[in-house]
RODRENDREN-689767 format. One record per residue: x, z, y of N, C-alpha, C in turn. Coordinates in steps of 0.2 Angstrom, whole numbers, plus 5000, padded with zeros to 4 digits. Layout:
# residues N
nc1=X&nc3=Z&nc2=Y&cac1=X&cac3=Z&cac2=Y&cc1=X&cc3=Z&cc2=Y
...
//
This chain:
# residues 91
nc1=5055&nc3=5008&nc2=4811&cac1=5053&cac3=5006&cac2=4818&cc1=5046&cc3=5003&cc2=4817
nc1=5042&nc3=5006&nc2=4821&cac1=5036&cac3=5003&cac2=4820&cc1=5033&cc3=4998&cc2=4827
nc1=5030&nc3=4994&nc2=4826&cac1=5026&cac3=4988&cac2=4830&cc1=5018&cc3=4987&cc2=4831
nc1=5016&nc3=4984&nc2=4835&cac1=5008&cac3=4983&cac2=4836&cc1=5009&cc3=4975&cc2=4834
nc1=5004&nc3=4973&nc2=4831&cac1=5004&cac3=4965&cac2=4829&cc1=4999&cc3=4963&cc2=4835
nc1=5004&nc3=4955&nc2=4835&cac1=5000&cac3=4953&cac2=4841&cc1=4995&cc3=4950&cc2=4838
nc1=4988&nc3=4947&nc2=4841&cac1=4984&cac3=4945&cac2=4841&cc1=4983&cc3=4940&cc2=4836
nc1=4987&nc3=4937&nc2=4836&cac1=4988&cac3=4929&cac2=4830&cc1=4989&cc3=4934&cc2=4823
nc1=4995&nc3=4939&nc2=4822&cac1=4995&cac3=4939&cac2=4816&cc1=4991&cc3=4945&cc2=4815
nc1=4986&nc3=4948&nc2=4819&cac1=4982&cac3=4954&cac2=4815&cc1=4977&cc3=4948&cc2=4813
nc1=4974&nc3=4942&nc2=4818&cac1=4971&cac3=4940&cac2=4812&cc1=4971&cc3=4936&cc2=4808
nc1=4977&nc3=4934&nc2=4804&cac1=4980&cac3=4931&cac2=4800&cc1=4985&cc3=4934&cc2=4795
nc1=4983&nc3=4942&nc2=4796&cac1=4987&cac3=4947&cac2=4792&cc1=4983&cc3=4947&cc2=4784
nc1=4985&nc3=4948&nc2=4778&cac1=4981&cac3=4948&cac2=4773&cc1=4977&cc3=4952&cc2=4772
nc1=4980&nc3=4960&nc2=4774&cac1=4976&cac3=4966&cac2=4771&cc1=4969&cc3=4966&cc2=4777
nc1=4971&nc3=4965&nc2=4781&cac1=4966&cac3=4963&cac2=4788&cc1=4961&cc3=4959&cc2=4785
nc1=4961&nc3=4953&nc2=4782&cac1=4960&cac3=4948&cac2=4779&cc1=4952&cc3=4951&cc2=4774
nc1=4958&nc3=4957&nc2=4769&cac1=4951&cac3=4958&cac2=4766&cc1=4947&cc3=4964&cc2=4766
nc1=4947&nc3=4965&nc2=4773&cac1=4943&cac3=4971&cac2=4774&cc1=4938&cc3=4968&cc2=4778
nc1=4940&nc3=4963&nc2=4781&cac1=4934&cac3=4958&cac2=4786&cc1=4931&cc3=4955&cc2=4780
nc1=4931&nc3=4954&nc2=4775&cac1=4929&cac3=4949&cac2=4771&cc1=4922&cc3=4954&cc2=4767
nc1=4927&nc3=4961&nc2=4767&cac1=4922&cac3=4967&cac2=4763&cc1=4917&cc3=4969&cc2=4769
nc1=4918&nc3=4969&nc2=4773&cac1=4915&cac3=4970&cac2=4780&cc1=4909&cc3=4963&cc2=4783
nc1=4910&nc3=4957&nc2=4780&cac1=4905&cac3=4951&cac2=4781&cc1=4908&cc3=4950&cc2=4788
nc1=4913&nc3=4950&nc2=4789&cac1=4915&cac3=4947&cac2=4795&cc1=4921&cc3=4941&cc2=4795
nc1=4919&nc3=4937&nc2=4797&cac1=4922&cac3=4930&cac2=4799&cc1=4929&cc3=4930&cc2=4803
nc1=4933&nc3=4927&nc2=4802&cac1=4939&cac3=4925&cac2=4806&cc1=4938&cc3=4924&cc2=4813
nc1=4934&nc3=4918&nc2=4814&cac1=4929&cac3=4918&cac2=4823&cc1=4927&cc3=4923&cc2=4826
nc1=4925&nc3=4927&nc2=4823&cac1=4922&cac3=4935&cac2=4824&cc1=4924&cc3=4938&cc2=4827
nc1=4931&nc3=4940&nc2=4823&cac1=4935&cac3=4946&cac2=4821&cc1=4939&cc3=4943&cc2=4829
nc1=4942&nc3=4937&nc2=4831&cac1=4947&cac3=4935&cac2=4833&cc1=4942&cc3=4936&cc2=4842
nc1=4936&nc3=4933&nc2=4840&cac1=4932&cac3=4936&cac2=4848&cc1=4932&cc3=4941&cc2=4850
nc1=4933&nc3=4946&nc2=4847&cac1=4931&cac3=4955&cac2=4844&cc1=4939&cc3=4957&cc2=4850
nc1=4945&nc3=4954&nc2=4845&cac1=4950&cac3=4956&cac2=4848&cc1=4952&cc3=4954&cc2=4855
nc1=4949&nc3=4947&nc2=4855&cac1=4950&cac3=4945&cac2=4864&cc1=4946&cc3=4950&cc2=4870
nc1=4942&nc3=4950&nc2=4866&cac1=4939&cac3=4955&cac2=4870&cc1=4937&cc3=4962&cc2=4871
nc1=4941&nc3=4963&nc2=4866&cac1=4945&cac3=4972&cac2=4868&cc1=4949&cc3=4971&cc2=4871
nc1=4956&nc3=4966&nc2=4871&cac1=4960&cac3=4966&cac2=4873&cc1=4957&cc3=4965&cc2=4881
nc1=4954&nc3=4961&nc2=4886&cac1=4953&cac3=4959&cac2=4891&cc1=4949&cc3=4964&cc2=4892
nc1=4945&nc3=4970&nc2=4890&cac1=4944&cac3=4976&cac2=4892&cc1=4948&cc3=4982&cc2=4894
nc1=4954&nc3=4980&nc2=4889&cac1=4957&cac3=4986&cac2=4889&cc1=4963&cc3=4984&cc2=4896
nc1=4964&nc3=4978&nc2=4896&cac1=4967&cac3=4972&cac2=4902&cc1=4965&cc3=4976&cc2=4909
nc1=4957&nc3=4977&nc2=4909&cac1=4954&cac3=4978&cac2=4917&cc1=4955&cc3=4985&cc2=4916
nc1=4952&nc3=4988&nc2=4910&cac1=4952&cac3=4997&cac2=4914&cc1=4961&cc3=4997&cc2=4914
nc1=4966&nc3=4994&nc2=4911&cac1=4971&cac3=4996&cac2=4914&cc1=4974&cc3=4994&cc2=4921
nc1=4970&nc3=4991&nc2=4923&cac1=4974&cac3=4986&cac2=4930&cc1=4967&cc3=4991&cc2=4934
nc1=4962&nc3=4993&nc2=4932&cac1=4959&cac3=4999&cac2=4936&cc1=4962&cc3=5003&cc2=4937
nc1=4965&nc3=5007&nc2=4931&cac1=4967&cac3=5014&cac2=4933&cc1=4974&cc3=5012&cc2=4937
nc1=4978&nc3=5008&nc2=4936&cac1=4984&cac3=5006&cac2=4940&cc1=4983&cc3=5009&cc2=4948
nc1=4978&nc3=5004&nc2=4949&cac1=4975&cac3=5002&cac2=4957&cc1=4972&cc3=5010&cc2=4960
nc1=4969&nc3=5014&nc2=4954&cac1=4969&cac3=5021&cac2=4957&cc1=4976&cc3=5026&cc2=4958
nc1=4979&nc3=5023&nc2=4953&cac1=4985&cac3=5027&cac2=4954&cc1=4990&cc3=5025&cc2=4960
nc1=4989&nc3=5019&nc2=4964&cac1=4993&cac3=5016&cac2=4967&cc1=4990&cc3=5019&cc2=4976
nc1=4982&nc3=5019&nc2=4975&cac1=4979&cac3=5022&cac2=4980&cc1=4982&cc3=5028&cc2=4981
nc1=4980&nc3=5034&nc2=4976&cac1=4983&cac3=5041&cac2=4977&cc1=4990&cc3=5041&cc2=4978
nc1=4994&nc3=5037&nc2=4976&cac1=5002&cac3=5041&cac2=4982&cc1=5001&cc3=5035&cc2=4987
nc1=4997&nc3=5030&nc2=4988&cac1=4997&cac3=5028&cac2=4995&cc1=4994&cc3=5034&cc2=5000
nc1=4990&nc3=5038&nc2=4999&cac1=4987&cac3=5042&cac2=5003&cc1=4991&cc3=5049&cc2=5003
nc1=4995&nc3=5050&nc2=4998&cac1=4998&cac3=5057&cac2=4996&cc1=5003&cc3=5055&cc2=5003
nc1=5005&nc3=5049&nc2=5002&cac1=5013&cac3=5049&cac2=5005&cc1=5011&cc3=5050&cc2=5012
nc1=5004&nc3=5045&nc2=5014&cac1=5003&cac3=5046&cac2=5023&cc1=5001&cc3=5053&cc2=5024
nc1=4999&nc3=5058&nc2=5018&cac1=4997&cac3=5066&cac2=5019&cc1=5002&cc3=5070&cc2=5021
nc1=5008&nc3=5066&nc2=5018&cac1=5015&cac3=5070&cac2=5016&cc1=5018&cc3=5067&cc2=5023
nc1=5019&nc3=5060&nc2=5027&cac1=5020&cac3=5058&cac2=5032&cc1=5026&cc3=5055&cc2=5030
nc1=5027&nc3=5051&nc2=5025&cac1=5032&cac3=5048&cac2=5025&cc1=5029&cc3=5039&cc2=5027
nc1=5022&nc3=5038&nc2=5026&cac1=5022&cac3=5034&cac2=5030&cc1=5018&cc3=5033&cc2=5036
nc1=5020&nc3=5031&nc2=5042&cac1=5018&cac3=5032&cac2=5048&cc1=5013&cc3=5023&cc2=5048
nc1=5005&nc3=5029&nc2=5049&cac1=5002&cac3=5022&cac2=5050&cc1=5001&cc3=5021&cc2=5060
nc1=5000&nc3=5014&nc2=5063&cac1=4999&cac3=5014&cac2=5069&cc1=4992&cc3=5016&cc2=5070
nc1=4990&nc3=5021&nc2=5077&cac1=4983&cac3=5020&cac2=5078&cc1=4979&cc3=5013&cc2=5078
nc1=4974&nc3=5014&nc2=5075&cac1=4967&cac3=5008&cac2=5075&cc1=4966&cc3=5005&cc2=5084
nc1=4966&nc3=5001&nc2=5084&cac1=4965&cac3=4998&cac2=5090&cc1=4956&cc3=5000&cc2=5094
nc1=4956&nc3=5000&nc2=5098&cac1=4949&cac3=5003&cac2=5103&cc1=4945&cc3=4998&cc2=5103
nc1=4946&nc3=4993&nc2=5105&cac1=4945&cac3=4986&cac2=5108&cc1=4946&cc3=4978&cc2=5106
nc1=4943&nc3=4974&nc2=5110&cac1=4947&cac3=4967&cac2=5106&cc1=4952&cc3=4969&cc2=5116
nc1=4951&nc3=4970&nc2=5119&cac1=4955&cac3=4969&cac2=5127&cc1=4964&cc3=4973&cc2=5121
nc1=4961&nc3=4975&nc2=5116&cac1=4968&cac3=4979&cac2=5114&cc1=4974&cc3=4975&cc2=5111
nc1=4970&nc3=4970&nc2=5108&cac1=4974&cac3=4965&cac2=5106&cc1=4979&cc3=4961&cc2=5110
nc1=4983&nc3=4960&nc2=5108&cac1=4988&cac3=4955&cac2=5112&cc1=4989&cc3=4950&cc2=5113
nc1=4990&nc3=4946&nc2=5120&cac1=4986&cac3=4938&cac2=5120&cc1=4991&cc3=4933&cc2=5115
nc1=4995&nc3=4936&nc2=5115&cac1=5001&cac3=4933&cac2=5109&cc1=4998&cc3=4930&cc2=5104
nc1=4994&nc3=4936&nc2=5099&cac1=4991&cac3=4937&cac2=5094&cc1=4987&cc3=4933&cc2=5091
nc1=4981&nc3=4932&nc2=5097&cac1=4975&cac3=4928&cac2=5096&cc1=4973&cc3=4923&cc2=5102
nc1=4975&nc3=4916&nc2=5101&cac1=4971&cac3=4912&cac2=5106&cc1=4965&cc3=4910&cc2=5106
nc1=4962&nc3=4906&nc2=5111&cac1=4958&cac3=4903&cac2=5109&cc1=4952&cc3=4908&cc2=5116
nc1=4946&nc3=4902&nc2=5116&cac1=4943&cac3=4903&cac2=5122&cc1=4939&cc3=4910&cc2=5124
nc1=4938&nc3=4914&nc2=5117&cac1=4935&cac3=4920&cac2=5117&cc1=4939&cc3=4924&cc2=5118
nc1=4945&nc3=4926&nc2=5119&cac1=4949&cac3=4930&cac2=5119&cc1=4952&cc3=4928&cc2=5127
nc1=4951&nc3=4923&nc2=5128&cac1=4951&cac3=4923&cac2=5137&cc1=4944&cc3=4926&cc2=5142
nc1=4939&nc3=4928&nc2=5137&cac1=4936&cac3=4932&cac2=5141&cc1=4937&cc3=4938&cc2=5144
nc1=4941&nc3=4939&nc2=5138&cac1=4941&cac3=4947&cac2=5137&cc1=4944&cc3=4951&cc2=5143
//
């Protein structure tokens, strides 16, 4: 059974240890390196999410599973319920 190591013990793993060492790379380095792949790979994943989330939002309203209301014309279209206040009594 194989694992990804988390954050802390890759860089406090030994063989890790001495390839950063043969490489002139620091502890400090190494560990900034990973945060910030890590919060890289963080955003394009929660990107791609959000496109994948958009396409069957649209597929489903293409397919008609969901019914959106038409767009309102007007502000007179609004319902006085909705919105008070002096400028919606013009209308």
């Amino acid at each position: 059974m194989s694992r990804d190591l988390t954050l802390c013990q890759a860089v406090h793993d030994p063989l890790i240890a001495l390839m950063r060492k043969a490489d002139g790379i620091g502890t400090p380095e190494f560990a900034t390196f990973l945060i910030s792949a890590a919060d890289h790979y963080r955003v394009s994943e929660l990107e791609s999410l959000q496109r994948r989330r958009v396409d069957q939002f649209y597929r489903m309203i293409g397919a008609g599973d969901i019914h959106m209301p038409k767009p309102r014309e007007t502000a007179r279209d609004v319902p006085k319920h909705v919105v008070k206040g002096p400028i919606w009594d013009l209308c």
